[in-house]
C-alpha positions in Angstrom: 84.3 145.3 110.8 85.9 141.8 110.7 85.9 140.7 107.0 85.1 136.8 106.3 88.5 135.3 106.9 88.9 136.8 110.3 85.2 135.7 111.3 86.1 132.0 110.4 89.5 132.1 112.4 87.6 133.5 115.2 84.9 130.8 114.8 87.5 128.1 114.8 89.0 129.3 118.0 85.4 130.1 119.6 84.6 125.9 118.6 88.2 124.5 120.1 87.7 126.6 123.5 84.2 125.0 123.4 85.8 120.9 122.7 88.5 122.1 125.5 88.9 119.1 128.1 86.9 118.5 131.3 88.6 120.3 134.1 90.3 117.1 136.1 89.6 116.5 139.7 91.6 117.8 142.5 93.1 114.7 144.8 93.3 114.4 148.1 96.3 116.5 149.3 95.3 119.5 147.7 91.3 119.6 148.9 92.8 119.2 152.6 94.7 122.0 151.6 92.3 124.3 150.4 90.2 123.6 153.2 93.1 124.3 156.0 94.2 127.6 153.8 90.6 129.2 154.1 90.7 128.3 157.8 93.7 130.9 157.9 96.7 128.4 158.0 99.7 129.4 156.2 101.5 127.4 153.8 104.1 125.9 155.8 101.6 124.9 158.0 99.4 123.4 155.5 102.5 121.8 153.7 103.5 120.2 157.4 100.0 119.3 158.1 98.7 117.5 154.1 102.4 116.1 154.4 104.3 117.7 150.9 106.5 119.9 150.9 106.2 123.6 151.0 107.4 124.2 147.5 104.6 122.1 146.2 101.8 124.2 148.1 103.1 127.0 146.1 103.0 125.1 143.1 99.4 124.3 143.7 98.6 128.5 144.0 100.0 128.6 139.9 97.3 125.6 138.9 94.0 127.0 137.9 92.0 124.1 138.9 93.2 124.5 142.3 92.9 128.5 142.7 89.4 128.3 141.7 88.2 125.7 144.3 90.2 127.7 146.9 88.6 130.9 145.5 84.9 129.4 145.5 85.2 128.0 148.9 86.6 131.5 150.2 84.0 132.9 148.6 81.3 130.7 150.0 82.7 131.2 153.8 82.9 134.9 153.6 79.2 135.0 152.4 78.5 132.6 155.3 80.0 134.9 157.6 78.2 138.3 156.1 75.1 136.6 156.4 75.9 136.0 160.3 77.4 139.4 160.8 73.9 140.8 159.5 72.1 139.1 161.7 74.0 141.1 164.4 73.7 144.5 162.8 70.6 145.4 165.2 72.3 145.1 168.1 76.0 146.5 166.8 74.0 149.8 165.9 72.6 150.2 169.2 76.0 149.7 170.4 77.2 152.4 168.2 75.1 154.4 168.8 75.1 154.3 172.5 79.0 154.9 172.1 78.6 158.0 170.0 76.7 159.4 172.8 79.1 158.7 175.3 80.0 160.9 177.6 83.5 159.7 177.1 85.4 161.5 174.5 87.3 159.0 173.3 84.7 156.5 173.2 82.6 158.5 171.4 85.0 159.5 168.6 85.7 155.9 167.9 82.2 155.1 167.4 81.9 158.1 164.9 84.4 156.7 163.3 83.4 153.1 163.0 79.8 154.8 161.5 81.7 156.8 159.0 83.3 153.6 157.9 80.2 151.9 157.6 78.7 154.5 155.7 81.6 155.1 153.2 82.2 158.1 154.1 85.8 157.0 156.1 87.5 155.1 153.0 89.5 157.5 151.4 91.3 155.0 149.3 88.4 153.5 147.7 88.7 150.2 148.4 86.7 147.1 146.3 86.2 143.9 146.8 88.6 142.0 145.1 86.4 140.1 142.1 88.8 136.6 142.6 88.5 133.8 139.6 85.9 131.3 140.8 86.3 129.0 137.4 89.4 127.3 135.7 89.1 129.5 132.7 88.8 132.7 134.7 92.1 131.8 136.3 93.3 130.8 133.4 92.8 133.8 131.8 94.2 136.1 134.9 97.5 134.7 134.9 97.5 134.9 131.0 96.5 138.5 131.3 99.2 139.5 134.2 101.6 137.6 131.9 101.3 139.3 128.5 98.9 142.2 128.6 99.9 144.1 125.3 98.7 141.0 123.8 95.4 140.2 124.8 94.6 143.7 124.9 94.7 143.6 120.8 98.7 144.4 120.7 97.9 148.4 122.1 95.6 149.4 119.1 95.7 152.7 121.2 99.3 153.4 120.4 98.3 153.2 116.5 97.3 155.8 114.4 95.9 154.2 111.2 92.2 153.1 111.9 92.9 150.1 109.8 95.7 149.2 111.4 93.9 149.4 114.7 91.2 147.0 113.7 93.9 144.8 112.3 95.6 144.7 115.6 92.7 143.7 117.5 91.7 141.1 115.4 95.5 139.4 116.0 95.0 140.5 119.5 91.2 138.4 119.9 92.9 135.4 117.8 96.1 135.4 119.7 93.5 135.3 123.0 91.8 132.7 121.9 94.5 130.5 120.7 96.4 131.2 124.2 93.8 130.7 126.2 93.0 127.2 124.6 96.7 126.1 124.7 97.4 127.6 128.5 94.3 126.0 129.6 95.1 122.4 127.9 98.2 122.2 129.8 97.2 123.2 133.4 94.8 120.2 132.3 98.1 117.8 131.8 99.9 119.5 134.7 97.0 118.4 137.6 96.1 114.8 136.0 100.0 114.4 136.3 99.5 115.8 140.0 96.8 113.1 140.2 98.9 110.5 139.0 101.8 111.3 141.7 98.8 111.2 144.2 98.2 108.0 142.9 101.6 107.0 143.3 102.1 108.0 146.9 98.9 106.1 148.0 100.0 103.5 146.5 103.4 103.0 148.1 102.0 104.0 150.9 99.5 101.2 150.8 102.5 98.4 150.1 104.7 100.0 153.0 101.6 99.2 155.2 101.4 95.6 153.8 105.2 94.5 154.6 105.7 91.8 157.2 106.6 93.2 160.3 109.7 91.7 161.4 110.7 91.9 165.0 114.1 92.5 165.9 116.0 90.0 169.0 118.5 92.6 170.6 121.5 91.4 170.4 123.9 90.4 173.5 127.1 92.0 174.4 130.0 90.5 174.7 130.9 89.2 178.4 126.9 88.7 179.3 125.2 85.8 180.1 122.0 84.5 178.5 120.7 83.9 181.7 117.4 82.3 180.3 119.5 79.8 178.1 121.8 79.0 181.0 119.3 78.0 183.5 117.6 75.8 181.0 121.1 73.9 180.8 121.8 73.7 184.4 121.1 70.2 186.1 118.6 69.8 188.7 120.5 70.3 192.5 120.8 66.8 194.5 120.6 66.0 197.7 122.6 64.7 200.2 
């Protein structure tokens, strides 16, 4: 049981992570990016095609904001394209199952196999779907987690043997998470409004480069040649005899 102090700390951190800033926009670059990374590009080829440099698309895969709009829109194609690949199940099975009937041998085995697979029976390694972060927070929180597990798992009450020890431990361990989460979480906030500012910054300049009097250039003559235009203006007019 958490005894009154505890509840209040808790309560304190439970109000701040509720007062924590609205999650900034993306800008420009990175929403083209997410959008050519979920069409299978990789990052070189996203950083050549948004026009930064490749460094900074792996910079973007660190901010929170940005791996939960690329999660989400991942997430929102792949349902997308179960709910077409449904609509073709009818036919696959008949396919399937006109295969495992096959007099061929080795067309037949493949079918099994794909039926095994379908069933469950095939995945010996137990595969699951990956459960991706689809909010800030949650990504937040995952690279927080990968970072310093003891910690947020209540500093290993498991390893202790005193029972009020343990409790004490997870108490630091749910204020520590709290705290953490609310501090990580502020400054991915101040990292992508500083990205939005830069985004700013490039439009901008951008913006004045296109704005610049275009000056055109004469090409200059080389020594020993002839303005020939200049020359004939000069010239007098031919008289006759």
């Amino acid at each position: 049981m958490f005894n009154d102090k505890t509840e209040k700390e808790l309560d304190k951190m439970q109000n701040m992570l509720w007062e924590r800033s609205p999650a900034p926009r993306l800008t420009v670059e990175q929403l083209n990016a997410i959008d050519l990374l979920i069409l299978g590009k990789t990052d070189r080829e996203v950083a050549d095609l948004v026009g930064v440099r490749r460094e900074t698309i792996t910079k973007w895969h660190q901010n929170p904001f940005f791996m939960a709009e690329l999660n989400t829109k991942r997430d929102a194609l792949w349902i997308d394209s179960k709910l077409r690949l449904k609509a073709l199940a009818y036919e696959a099975v008949n396919v399937l199952t006109n295969g495992l009937h096959s007099t061929n041998e080795k067309i037949a085995i493949t079918a099994a196999v794909h039926i095994l697979k379908t069933v469950g029976l095939y995945d010996t390694d137990g595969k699951a779907s990956m459960d991706l972060p689809k909010t800030p927070e949650e990504a937040v929180w995952a690279m927080s987690w990968n970072k310093k597990t003891n910690v947020y798992r209540g500093s290993r009450p498991d390893a202790l043997d005193s029972f009020s020890t343990k409790q004490w431990a997870k108490e630091v361990g749910a204020q520590l998470a709290a705290k953490t989460l609310f501090m990580e979480y502020e400054e991915a906030v101040r990292d992508q409004k500083k990205e939005l500012k830069e985004s700013k910054r490039r439009e901008k300049l951008q913006e004045d480069q296109s704005q610049l009097p275009q000056i055109e250039l004469t090409p200059a003559i080389e020594d020993g040649e002839e303005d020939l235009s200049q020359g004939q203006g000069d010239r007098p007019e031919p008289v006759e005899a």
